[in-house]
C-alpha positions as CSV (number, residue, x, y, z in Angstrom):
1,X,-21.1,12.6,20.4
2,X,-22.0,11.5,17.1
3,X,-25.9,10.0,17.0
4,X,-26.5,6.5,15.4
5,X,-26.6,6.3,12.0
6,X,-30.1,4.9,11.3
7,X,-29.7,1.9,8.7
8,X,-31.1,1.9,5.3
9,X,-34.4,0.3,4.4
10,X,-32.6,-3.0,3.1
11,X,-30.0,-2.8,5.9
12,X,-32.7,-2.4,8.5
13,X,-34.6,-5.9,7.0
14,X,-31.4,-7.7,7.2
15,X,-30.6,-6.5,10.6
16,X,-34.1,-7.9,11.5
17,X,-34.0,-11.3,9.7
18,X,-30.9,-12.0,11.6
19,X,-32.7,-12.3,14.4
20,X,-34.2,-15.1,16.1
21,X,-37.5,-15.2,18.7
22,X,-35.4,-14.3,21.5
23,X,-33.8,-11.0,19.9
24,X,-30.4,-12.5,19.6
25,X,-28.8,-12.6,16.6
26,X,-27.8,-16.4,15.5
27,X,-24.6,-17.8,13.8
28,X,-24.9,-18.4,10.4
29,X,-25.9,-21.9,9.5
30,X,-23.1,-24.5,8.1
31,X,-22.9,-25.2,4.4
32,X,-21.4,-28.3,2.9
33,X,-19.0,-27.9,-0.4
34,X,-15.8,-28.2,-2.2
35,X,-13.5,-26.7,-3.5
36,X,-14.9,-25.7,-7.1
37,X,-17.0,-22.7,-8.2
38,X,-20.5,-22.7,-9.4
39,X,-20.8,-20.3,-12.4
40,X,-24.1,-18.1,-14.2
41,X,-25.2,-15.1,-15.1
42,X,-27.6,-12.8,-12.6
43,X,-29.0,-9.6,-14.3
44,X,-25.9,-9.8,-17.2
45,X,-23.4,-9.9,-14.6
46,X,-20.9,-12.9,-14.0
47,X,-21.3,-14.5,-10.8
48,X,-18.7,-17.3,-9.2
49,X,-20.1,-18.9,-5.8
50,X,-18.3,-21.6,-4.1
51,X,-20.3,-23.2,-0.4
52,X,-18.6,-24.6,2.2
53,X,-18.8,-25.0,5.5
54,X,-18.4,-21.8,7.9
55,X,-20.3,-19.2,9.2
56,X,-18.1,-16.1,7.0
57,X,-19.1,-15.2,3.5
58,X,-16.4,-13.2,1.2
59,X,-18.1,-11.0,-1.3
60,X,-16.3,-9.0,-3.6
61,X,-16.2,-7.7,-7.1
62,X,-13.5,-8.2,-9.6
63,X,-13.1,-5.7,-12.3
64,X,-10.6,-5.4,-15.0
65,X,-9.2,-2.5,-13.8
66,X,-5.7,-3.1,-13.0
67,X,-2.6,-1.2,-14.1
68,X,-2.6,-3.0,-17.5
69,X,-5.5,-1.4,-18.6
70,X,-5.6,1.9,-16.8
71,X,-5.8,4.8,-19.3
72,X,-3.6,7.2,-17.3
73,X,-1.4,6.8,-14.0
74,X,-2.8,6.6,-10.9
75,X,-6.4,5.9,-12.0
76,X,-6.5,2.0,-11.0
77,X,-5.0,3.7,-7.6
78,X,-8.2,6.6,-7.4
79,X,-10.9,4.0,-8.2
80,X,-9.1,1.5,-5.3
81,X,-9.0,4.7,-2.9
82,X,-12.6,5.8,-3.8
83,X,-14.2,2.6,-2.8
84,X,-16.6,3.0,0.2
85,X,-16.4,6.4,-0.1
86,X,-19.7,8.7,0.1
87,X,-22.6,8.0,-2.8
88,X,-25.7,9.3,-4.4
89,X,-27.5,6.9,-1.5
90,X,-25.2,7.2,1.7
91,X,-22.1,8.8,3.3
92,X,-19.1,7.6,3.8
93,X,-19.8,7.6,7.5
94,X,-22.8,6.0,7.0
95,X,-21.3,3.1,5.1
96,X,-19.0,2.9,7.8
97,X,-21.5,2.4,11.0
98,X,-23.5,0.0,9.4
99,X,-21.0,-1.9,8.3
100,X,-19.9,-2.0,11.8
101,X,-22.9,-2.7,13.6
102,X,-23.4,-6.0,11.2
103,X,-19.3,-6.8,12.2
104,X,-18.5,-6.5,8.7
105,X,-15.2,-5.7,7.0
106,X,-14.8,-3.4,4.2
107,X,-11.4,-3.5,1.4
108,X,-10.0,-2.3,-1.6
109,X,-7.3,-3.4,-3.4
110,X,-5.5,-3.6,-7.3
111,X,-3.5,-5.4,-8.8
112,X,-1.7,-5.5,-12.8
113,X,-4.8,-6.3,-13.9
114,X,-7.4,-6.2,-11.7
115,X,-9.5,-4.0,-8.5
116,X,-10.8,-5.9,-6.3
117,X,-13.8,-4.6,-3.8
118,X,-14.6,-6.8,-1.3
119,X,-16.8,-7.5,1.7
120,X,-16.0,-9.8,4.6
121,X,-19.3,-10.6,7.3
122,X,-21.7,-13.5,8.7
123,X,-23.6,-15.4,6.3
124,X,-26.5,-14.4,6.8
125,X,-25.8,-10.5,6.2
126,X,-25.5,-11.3,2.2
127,X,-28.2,-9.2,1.7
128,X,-27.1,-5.7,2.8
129,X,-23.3,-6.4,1.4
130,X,-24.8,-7.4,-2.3
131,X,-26.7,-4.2,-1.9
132,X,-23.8,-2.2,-0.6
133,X,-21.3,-3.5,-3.0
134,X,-23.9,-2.8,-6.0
135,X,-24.5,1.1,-4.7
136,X,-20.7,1.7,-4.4
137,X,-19.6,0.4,-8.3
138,X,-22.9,2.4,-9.9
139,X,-23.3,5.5,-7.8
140,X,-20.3,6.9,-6.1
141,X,-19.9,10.4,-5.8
142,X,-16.5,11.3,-7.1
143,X,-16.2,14.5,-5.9
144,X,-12.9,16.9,-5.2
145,X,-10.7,19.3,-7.7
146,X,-11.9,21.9,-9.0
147,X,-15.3,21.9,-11.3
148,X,-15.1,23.1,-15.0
149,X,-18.0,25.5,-15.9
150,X,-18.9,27.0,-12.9
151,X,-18.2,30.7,-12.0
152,X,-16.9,30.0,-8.4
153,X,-15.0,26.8,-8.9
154,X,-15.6,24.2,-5.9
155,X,-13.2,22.1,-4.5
156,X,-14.8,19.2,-2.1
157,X,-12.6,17.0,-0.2
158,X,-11.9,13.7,-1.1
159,X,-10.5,13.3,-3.9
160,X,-7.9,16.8,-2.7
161,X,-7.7,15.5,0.9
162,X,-8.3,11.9,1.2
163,X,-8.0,10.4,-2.0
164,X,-4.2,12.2,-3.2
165,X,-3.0,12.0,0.2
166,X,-3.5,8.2,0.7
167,X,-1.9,7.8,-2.9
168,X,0.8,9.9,-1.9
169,X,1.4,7.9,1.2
170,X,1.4,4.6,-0.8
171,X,3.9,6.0,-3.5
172,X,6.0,6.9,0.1
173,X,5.7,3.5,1.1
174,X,6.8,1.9,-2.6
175,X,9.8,3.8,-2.4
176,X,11.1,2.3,1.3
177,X,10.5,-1.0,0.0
178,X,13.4,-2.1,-1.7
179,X,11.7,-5.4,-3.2
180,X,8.3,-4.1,-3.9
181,X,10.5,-1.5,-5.7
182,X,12.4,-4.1,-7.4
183,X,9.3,-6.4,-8.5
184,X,7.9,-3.1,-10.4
185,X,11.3,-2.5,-11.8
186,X,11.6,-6.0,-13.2
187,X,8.3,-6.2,-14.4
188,X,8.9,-3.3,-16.3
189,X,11.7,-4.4,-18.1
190,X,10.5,-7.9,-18.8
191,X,7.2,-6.4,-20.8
192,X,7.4,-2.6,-20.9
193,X,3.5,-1.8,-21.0
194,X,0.8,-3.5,-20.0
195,X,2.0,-5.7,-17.2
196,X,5.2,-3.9,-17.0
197,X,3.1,-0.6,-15.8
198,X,3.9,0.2,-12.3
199,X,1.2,-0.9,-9.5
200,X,1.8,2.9,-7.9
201,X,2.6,6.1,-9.8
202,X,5.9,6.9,-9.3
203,X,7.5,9.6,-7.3
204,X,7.9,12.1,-10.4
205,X,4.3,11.1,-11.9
206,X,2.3,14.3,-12.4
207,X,-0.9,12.9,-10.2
208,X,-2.5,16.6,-10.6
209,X,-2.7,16.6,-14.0
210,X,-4.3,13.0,-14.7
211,X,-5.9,12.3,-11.5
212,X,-9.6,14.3,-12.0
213,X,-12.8,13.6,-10.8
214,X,-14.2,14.0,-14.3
215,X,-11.8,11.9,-15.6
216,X,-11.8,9.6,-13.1
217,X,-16.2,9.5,-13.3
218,X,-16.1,8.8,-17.2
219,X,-13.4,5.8,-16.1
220,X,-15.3,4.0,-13.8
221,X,-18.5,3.6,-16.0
222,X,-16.1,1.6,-18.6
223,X,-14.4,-0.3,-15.0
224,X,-17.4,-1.0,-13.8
225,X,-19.5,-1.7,-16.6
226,X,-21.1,-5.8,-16.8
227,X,-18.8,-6.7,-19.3
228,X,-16.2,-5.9,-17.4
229,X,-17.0,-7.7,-13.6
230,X,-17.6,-10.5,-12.2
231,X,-19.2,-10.6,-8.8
232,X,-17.2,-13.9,-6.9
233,X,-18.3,-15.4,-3.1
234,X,-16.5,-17.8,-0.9
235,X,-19.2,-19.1,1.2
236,X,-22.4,-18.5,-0.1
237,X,-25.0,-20.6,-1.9
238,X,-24.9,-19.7,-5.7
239,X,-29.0,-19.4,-5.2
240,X,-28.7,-16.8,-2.5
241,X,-25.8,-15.0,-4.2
242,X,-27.7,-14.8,-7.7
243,X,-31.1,-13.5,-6.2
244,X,-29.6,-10.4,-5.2
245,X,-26.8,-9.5,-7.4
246,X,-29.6,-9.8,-9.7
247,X,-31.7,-7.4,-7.9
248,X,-28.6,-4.9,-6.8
249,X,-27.0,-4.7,-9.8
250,X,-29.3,-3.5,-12.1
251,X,-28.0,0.0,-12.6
252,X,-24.3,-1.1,-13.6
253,X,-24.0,-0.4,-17.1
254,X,-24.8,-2.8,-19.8
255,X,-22.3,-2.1,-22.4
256,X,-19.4,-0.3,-22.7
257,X,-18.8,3.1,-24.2
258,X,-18.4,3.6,-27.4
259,X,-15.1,6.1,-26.9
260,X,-13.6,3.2,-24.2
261,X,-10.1,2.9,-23.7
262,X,-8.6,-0.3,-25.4
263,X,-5.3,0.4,-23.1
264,X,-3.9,-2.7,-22.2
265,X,-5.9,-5.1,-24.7
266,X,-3.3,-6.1,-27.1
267,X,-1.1,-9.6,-26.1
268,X,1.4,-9.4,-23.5
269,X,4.9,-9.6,-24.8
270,X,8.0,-10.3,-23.0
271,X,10.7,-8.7,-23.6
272,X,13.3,-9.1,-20.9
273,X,17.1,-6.7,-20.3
274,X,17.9,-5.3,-17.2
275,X,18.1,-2.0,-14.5
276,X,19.3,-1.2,-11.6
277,X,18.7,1.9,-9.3
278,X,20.0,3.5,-6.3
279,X,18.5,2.7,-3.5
280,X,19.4,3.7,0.1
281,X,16.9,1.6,2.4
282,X,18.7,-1.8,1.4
283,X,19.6,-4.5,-1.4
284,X,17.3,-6.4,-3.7
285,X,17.7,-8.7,-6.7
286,X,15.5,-10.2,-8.8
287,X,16.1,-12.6,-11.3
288,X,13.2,-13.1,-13.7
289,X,12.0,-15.6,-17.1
290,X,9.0,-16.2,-18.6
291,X,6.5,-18.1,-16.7
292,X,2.8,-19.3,-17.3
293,X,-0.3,-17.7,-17.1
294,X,-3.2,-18.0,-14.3
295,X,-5.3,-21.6,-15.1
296,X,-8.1,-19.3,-16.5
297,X,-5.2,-18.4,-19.4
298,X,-4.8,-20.3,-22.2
299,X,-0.8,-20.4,-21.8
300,X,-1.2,-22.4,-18.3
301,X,1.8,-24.4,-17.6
302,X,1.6,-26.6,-14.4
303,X,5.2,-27.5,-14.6
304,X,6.0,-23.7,-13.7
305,X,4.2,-23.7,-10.6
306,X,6.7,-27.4,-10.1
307,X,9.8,-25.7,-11.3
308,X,9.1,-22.6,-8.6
309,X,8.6,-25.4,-5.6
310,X,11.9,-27.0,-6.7
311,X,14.2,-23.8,-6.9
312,X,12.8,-22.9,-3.7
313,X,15.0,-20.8,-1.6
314,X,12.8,-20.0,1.5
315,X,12.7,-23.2,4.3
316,X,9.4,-24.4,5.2
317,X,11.2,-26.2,8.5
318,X,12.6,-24.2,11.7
319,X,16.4,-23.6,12.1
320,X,16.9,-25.3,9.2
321,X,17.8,-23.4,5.6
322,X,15.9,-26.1,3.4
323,X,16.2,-28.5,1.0
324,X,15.3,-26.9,-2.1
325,X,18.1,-26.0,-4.8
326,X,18.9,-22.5,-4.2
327,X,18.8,-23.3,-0.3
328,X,20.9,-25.9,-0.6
329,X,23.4,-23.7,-3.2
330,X,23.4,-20.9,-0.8
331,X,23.4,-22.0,2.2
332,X,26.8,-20.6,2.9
333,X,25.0,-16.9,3.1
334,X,22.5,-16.9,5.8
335,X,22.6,-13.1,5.8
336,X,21.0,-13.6,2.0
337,X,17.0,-14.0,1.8
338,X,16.0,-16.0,-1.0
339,X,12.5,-16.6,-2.4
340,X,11.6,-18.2,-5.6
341,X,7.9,-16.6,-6.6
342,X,5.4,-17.7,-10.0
343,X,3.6,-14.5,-11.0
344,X,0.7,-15.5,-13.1
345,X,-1.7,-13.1,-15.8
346,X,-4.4,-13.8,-17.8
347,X,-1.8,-14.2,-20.7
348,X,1.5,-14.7,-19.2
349,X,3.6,-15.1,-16.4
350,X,6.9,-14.5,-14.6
351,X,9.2,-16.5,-12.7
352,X,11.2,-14.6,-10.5
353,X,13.8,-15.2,-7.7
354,X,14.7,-12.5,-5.3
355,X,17.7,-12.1,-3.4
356,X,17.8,-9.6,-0.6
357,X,19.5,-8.8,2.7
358,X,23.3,-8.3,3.2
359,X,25.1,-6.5,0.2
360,X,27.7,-8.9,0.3
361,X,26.1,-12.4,0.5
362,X,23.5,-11.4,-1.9
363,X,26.3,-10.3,-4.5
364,X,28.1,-13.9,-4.0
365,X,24.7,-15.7,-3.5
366,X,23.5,-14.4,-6.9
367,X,26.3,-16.2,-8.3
368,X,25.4,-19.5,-6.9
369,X,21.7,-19.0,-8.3
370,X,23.1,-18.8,-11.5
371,X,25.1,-21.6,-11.6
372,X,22.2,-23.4,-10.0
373,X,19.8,-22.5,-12.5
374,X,21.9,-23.5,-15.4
375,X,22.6,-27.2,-13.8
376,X,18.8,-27.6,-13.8
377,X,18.7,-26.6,-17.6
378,X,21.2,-28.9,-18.1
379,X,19.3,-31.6,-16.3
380,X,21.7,-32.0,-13.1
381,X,18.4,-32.6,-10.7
382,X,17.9,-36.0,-9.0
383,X,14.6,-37.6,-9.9
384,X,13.9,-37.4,-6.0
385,X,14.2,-33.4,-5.8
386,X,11.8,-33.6,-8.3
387,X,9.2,-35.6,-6.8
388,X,9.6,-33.5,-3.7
389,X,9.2,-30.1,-5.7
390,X,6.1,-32.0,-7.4
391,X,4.3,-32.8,-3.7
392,X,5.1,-29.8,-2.4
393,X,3.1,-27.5,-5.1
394,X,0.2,-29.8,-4.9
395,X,0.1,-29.2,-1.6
396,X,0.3,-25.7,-1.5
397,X,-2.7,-25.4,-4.4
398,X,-5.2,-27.8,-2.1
399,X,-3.9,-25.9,1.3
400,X,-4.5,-22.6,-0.2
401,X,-8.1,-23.7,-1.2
402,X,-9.0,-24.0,2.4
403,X,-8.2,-20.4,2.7
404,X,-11.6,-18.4,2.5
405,X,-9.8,-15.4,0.2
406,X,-8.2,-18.2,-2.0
407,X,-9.6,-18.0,-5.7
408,X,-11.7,-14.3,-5.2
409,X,-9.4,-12.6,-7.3
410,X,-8.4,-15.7,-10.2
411,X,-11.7,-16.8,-10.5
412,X,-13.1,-13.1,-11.5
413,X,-10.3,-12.8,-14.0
414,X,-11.1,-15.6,-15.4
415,X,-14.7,-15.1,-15.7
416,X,-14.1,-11.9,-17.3
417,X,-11.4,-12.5,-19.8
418,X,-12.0,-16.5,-20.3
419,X,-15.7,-16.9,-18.9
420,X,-13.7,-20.0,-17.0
421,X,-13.1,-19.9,-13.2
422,X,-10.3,-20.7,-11.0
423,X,-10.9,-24.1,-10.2
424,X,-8.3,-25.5,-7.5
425,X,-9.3,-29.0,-7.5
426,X,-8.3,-29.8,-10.9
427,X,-4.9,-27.4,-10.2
428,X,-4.5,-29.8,-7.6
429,X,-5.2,-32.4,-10.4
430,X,-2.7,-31.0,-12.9
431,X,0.5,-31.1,-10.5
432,X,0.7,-35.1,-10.5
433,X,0.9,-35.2,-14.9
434,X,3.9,-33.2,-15.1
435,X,7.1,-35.6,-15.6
436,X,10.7,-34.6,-14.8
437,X,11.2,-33.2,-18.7
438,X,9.0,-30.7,-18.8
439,X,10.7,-29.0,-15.6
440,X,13.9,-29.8,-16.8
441,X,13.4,-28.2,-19.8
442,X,16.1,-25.7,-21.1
443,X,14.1,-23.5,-22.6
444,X,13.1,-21.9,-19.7
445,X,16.5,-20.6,-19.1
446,X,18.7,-20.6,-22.7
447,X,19.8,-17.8,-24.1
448,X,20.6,-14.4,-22.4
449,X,18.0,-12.4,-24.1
450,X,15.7,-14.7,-22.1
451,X,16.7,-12.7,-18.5
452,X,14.8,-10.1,-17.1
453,X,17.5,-8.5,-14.2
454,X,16.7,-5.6,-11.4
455,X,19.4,-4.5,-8.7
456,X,18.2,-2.4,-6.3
457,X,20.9,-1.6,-4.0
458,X,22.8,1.6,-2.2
459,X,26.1,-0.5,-2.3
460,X,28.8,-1.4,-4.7
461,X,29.3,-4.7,-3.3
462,X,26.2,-5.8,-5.0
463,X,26.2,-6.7,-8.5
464,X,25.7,-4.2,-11.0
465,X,24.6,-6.3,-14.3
466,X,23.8,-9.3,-15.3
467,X,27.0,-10.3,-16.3
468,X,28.8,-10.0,-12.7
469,X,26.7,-13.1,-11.6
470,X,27.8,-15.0,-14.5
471,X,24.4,-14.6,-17.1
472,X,26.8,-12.8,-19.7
473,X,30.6,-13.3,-20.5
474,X,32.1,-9.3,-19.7
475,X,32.6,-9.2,-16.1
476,X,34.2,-5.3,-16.2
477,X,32.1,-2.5,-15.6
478,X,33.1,1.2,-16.7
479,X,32.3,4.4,-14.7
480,X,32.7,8.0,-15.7
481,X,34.8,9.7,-13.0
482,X,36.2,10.4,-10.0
483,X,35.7,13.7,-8.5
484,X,38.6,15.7,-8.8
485,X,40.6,13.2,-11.2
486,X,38.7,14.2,-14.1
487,X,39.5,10.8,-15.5
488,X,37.4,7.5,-16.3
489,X,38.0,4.4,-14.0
490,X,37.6,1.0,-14.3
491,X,36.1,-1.3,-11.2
492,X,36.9,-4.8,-11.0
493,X,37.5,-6.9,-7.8
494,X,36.9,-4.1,-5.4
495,X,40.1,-2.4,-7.1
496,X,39.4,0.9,-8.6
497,X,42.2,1.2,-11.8
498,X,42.2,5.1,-12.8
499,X,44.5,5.8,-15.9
500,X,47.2,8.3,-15.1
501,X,46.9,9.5,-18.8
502,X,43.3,10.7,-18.8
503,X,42.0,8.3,-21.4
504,X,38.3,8.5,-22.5
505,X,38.4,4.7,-21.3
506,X,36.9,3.6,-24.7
507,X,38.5,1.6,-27.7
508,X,38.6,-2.6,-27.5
509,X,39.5,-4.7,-24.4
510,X,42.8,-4.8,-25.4
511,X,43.6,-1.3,-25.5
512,X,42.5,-1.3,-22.2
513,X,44.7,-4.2,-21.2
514,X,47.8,-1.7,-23.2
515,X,47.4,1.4,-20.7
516,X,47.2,-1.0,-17.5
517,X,51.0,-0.3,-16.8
518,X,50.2,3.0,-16.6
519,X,47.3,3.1,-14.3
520,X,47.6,4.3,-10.3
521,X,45.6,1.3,-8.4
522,X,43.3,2.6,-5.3
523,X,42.7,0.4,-3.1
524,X,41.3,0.8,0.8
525,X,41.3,-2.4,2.4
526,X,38.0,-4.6,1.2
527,X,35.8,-1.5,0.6
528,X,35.2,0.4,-2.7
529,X,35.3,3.7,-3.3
530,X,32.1,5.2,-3.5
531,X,30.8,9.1,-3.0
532,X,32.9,10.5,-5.8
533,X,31.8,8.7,-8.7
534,X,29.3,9.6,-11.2
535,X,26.8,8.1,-13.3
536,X,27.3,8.2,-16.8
537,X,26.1,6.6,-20.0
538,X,28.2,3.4,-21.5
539,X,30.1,4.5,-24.3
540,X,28.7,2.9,-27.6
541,X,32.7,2.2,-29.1
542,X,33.6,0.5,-25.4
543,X,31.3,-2.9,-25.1
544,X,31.8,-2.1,-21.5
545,X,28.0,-1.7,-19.1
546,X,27.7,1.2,-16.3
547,X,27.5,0.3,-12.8
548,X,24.8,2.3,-11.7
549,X,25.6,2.7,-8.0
550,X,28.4,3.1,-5.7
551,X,28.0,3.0,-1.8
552,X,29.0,6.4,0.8
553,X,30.0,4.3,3.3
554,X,33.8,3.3,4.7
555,X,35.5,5.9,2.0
556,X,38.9,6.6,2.4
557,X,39.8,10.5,2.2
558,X,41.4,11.6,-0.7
559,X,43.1,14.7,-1.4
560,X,41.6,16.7,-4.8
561,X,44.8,15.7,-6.4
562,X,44.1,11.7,-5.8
């Protein structure tokens, strides 16, 4: 049996000032508030505390850390992973039975741009959290791999053992999810770097050779340095938070190094085009346009937050399949799951609108997205949808500021990059100034450059570009070959055209449209034919795209000779 951990000499005077005459511990004592942050400074780091009433305090630090600004892969991922691990002060294990015995909760977590370590416990433990968040961002122990210099190189265990393997898992876990794999994917191709770097290192990303503890130690002094935090509270007075981040933060860096990283620091640029990938584990699309930034940017658009409530796609009302746009446009394909999502940075933003679930109703309900997105451009939305779509965000931004994590995240960001914090009152606010032109404005869907498009899907029912659901004017898609034939194939309607003269399948449209008289037609009832084709790259003479994926399932047999 393992013997109590005795608690540190901070701990142990928290434990006891929790205590009332009788030896039990009390509840924390009720706060009045709103919903704003109180802002300042406490030993040169930024501090955001917002009071109200409730006897939990959420402490956590925010540091600009994200995959934007990560110098190599994975190392947003090892810092996240590293938190709460053993330091120059305490063990892991230690960390861990304290924080039990006060009921506390301990996470990490990242995001594009920032890692987030936070604390949940009772008020009144804000003490021994300050400290403990102040020990882990200054004096971890990042220990594991092998070290350089040393005759007998060492290998310790965490970063080898616990660190890689929960990393390894996580990358596991990106590649089942067909929509967290398709919101990487999109983001990718609307920006490329920065914000389009992936929130996990991919499957085939060397971790070995980046991932190392001396790499990873020389990071986290620029992550962690003041500069680069801000240490935010949801319930907590911004007296009480400010005395002791002032006192347990002193040995965070004050500047930044001289050789820092400037990954990630240059202006976010959207770029937009599309991808698709084989994926056996289900169907995903996401549609995707620039969007606003965070309120803390200085792009904020409050309309976008408007337009997302009014597009919709996902009911708020049992048995019923809503009354937004896209519900109402596809509510002839229950099998397809819709959701219409704002993504907001510190300098941009991306409006997206997924479509997963059956193969074929998301191919057809893409279609009616489309067409439903353009009518809005074009201003086809009644004056009532719009007023609904305007109520319904604001209430969403004041519901969300009741929730206790609400703002952590946002208001860090902001205090970092802007030195402004996430104030949801005046988001609130902002909804009930924007008119009906502003979200009918076209310029948030003209012109096709303006598309960002990711399929990820195992079956050829589901769209293959962006042109199939009506964004661009081709609607044929050219493949390489089937196995066996040796010649190229055309797909369009679920007929597979293979010419009989073994073509190269290039030249204009109408060449194509000369040789049809001379093509064998495959056909197997409403299916496609799938396992034999390959993937090959679109011919730069043909103006036709690739479809990137046909499905194994219900294939007819064919015979070697066709």
């Amino acid at each position: 049996m393992i013997a109590r951990v005795s608690l540190a000499r901070h701990g142990r005077q928290t434990l006891w000032s929790c205590r009332t005459a009788n030896g039990r511990r009390r509840l924390a004592t009720v706060a009045s508030g709103t919903f704003s942050y109180e802002t300042g400074d406490a030993a040169g780091v930024k501090v955001a505390s917002r009071d109200f009433p409730g006897p939990t305090t959420h402490l956590a630090v925010v540091a600009k850390a994200g995959t934007r600004f990560q110098p190599l892969p994975g190392f947003s991922d090892g810092l996240e992973k590293f938190a709460f691990k053993s330091t120059y002060k305490r063990s892991a294990l230690r960390i861990t039975r304290e924080s039990e015995l006060l009921g506390g909760q301990l996470s990490a977590s990242h995001s594009r741009e920032n890692l987030v370590i936070s604390t949940r416990f009772l008020r009144d433990d804000l003490p021994y959290f300050a400290e403990l968040l102040g020990e882990v961002i200054s004096q971890t122990r990042y220990t594991g791999g092998f070290r350089v210099g040393m005759s007998n190189a060492r290998q310790a265990h965490e970063l080898q053992e616990e660190v890689n393997a929960v990393i390894g898992l996580s990358r596991k876990a990106l590649l089942g999810n067909t929509t967290e794999f398709a919101f990487n994917s999109v983001h990718g191709v609307a920006f490329h770097r920065g914000l389009g770097n992936p929130l996990h290192p991919s499957s085939s990303t060397p971790m070995t050779k980046y991932l190392q503890e001396d790499l990873l130690r020389q990071y986290s002094q620029v992550a962690y340095a003041k500069p680069n935090i801000a240490v935010v509270a949801n319930g907590a007075s911004h007296q009480d938070m400010s005395k002791w981040v002032g006192q347990f933060f002193t040995e965070c860096h004050s500047s930044l190094p001289p050789d820092s990283s400037s990954e990630g620091t240059s202006p976010s640029k959207y770029y937009g085009g599309e991808e698709r990938v084989a994926h056996d584990s289900g169907n995903t699309m996401i549609l995707a346009f620039p969007g606003s930034s965070s309120f803390t940017g200085g792009s904020y658009k409050p309309e976008m937050a408007v337009l997302a409530a009014l597009l919709g796609g996902r009911s708020n009302i049992k048995w019923s399949s809503g009354f937004s746009l896209l519900s109402k446009a596809t509510e002839a394909y229950p099998q397809a799951h819709i959701s219409t999502t704002h993504h907001t940075y510190s300098d941009a933003g991306l409006l997206t609108v997924c479509i997963s679930g059956n193969a074929r109703h998301v191919r057809d309900a893409s279609r009616e997205v489309v067409i439903a997105l353009k009518d809005t451009a074009a201003g086809k939305v009644s004056s009532e949808d719009i007023k609904k779509a305007r109520a319904t965000a604001k209430f969403q931004a004041l519901e969300s500021g009741q929730n206790i994590d609400t703002g952590i995240e946002l208001t860090g960001a902001g205090l970092i990059q802007e030195g402004k914090a996430f104030q949801i009152d005046e988001v609130g606010k902002g909804m009930d100034d924007v008119s009906e032109a502003q979200v009918k404005k076209d310029d948030y869907y003209a012109g096709n450059r303006r598309y960002s498009y990711s399929m990820k899907s195992g079956s050829a029912l589901c769209p293959g570009r962006m042109e199939e659901i009506g964004i661009l004017l081709r609607q044929i898609c050219f493949l390489r070959e089937v196995a066996g034939f040796g010649a190229p194939i055309i797909f369009q309607d679920e007929v597979i055209l293979i010419p009989s003269d073994g073509g190269g399948g290039g030249g204009s449209a109408k060449s194509l449209e000369d040789r049809e008289k001379k093509r064998r037609v495959l056909k197997h009832g409403n299916s496609t034919l799938g396992s034999a084709f390959h993937l090959a790259r679109p011919r730069l003479n043909s103006g036709l795209c690739v479809f990137a994926w046909l499905r194994r399932q219900r294939m007819p047999q064919l015979s070697s000779r066709g």
